[in-house]
Backbone as CSV, one residue per row, in Angstrom:
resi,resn,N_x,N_y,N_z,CA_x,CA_y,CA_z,C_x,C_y,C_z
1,UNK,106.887,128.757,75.128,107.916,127.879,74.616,107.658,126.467,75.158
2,UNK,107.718,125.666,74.090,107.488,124.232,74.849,109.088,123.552,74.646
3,UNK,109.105,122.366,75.480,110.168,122.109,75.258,110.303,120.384,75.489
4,UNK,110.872,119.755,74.313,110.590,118.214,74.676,111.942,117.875,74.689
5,UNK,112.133,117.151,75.581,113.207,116.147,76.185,113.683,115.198,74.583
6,UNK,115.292,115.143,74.499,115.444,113.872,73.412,115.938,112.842,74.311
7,UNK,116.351,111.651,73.596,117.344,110.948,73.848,116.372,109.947,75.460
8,UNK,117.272,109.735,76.096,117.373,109.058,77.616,116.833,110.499,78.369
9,UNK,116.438,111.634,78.152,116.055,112.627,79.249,115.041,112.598,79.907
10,UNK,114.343,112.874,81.136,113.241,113.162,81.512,112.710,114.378,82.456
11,UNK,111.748,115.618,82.183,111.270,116.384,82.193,110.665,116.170,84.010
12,UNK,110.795,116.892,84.967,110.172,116.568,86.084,109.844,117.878,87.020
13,UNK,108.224,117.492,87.468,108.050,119.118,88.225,108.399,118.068,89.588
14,UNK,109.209,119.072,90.396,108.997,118.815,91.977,107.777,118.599,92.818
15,UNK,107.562,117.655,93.771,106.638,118.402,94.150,107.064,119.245,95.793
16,UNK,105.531,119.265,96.602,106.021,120.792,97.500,106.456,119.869,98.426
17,UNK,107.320,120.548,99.074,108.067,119.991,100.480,106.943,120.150,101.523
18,UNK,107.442,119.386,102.465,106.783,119.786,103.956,106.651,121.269,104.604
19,UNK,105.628,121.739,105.027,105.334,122.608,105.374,105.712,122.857,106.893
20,UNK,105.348,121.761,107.918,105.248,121.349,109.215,105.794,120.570,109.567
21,UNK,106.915,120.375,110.679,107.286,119.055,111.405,106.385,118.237,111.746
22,UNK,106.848,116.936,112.069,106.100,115.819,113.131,105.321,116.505,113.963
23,UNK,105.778,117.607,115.271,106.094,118.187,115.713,105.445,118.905,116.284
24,UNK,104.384,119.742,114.452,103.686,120.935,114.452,104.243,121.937,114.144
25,UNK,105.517,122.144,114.382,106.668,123.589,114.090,106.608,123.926,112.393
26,UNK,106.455,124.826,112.291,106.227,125.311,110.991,107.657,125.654,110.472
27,UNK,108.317,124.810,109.291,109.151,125.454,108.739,109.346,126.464,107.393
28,UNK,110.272,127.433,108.132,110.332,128.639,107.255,110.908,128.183,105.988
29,UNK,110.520,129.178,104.575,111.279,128.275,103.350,112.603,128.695,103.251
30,UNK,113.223,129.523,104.160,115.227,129.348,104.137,115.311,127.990,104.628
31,UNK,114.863,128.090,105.463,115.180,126.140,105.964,114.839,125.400,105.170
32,UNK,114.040,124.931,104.355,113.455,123.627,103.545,114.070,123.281,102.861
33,UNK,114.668,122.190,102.900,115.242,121.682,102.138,114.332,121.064,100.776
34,UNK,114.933,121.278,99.296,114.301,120.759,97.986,114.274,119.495,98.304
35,UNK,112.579,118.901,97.903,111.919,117.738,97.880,112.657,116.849,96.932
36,UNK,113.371,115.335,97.141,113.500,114.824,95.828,112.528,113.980,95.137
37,UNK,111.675,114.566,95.063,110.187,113.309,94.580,109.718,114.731,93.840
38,UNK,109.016,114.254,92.831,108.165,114.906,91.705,107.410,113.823,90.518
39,UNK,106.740,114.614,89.371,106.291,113.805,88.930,106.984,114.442,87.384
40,UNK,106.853,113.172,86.624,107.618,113.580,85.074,106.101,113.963,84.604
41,UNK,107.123,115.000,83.974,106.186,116.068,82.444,106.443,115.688,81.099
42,UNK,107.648,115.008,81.155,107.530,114.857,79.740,109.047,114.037,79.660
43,UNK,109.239,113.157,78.404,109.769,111.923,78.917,110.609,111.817,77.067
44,UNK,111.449,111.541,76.430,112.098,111.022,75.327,111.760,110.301,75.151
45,UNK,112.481,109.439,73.878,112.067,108.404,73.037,111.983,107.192,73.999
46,UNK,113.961,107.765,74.368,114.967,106.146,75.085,116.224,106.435,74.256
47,UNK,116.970,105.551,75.167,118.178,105.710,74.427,118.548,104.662,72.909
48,UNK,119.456,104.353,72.845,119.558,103.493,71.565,121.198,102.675,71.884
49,UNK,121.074,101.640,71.427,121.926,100.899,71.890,122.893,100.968,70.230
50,UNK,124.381,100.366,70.089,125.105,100.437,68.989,124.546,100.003,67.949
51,UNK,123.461,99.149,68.007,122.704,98.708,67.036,121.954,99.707,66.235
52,UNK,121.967,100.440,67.317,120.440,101.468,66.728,119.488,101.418,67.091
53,UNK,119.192,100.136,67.726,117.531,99.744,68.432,117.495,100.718,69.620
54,UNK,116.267,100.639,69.471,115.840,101.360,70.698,115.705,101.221,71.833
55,UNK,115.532,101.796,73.200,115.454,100.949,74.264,114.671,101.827,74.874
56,UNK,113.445,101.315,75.483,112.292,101.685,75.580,112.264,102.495,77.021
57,UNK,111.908,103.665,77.511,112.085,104.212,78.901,111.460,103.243,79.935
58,UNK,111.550,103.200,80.984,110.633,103.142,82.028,110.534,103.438,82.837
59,UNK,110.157,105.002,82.786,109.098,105.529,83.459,108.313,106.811,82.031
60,UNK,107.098,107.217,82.638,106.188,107.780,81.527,105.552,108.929,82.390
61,UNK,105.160,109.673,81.224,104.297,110.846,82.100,103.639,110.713,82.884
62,UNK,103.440,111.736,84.252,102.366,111.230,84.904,102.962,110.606,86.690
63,UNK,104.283,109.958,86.059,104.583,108.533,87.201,105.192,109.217,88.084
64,UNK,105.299,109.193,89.345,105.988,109.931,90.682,107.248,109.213,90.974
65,UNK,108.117,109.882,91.027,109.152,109.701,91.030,110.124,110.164,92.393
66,UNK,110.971,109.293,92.085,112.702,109.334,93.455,113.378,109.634,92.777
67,UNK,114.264,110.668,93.099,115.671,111.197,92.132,116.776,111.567,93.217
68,UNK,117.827,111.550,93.138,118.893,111.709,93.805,118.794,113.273,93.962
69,UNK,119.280,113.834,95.401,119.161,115.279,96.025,120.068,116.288,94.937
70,UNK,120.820,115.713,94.111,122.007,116.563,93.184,121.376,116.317,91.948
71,UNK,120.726,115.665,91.445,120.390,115.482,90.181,119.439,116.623,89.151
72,UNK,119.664,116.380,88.122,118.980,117.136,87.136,119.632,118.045,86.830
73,UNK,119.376,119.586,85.770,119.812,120.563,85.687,118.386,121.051,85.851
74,UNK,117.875,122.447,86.306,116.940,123.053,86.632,117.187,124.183,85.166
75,UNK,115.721,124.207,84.640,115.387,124.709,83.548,114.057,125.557,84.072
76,UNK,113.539,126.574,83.439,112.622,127.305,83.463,111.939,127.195,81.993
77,UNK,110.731,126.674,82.518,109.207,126.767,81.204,108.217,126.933,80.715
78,UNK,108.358,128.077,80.270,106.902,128.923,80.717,106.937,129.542,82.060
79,UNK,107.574,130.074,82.431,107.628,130.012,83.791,107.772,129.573,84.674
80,UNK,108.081,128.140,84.614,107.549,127.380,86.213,109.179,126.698,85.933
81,UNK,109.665,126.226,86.882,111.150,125.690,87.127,110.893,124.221,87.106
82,UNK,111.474,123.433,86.273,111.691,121.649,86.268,112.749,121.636,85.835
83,UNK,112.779,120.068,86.351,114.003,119.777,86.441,114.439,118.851,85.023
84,UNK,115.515,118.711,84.561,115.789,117.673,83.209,116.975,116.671,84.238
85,UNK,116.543,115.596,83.666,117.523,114.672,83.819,117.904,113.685,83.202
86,UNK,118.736,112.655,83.350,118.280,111.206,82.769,118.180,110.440,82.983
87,UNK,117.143,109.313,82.530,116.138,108.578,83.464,117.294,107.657,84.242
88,UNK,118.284,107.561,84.184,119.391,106.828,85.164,119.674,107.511,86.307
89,UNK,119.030,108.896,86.628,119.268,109.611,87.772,118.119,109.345,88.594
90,UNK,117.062,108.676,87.974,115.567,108.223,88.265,116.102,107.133,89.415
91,UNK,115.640,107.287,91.153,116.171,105.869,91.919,114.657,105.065,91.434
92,UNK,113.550,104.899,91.400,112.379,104.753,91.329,111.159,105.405,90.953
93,UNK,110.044,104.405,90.640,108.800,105.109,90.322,108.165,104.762,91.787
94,UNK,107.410,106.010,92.482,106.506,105.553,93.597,105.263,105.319,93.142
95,UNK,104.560,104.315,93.575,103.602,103.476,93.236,102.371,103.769,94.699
């Protein structure tokens, strides 16, 4: 099943959390807290303003991303768990 984002949405895999403290201490995955950085999979048009025009995203497949620790709804695709959101839940692209 594929599945494309409409509207203002954007498609995002997590990526992996820390494995190890500063430290060296290995943390177990009950402890780990979910990473908020990932990268988008797949991205909408944009939204559209009363006019109708379009308004162009910015950010695009590919781009690594900051998202707020509550954000998204978690979807399953193909198997693998990402997250949907909209790109206003996006704090930044990391560069």
């Amino acid at each position: 099943m594929a599945l494309k984002p409409l509207h203002d949405r954007v498609m995002v895999r997590r990526t992996e959390g820390e494995e190890k403290t500063s430290g060296g201490l290995i943390i177990p995955d009950s402890a780990k807290e979910k990473p908020s950085e990932g990268v988008v999979v797949a991205c909408g048009e944009g939204a559209r303003k009363d006019s109708g025009e379009l308004i162009a995203m910015a950010v695009k497949e590919g781009d690594k991303v900051l998202f707020g620790k509550w954000s998204g709804t978690e979807v399953t695709v193909d198997g693998e768990e990402l997250l949907m959101m909209k790109e206003s839940d996006i704090m930044g692209v990391i560069v």
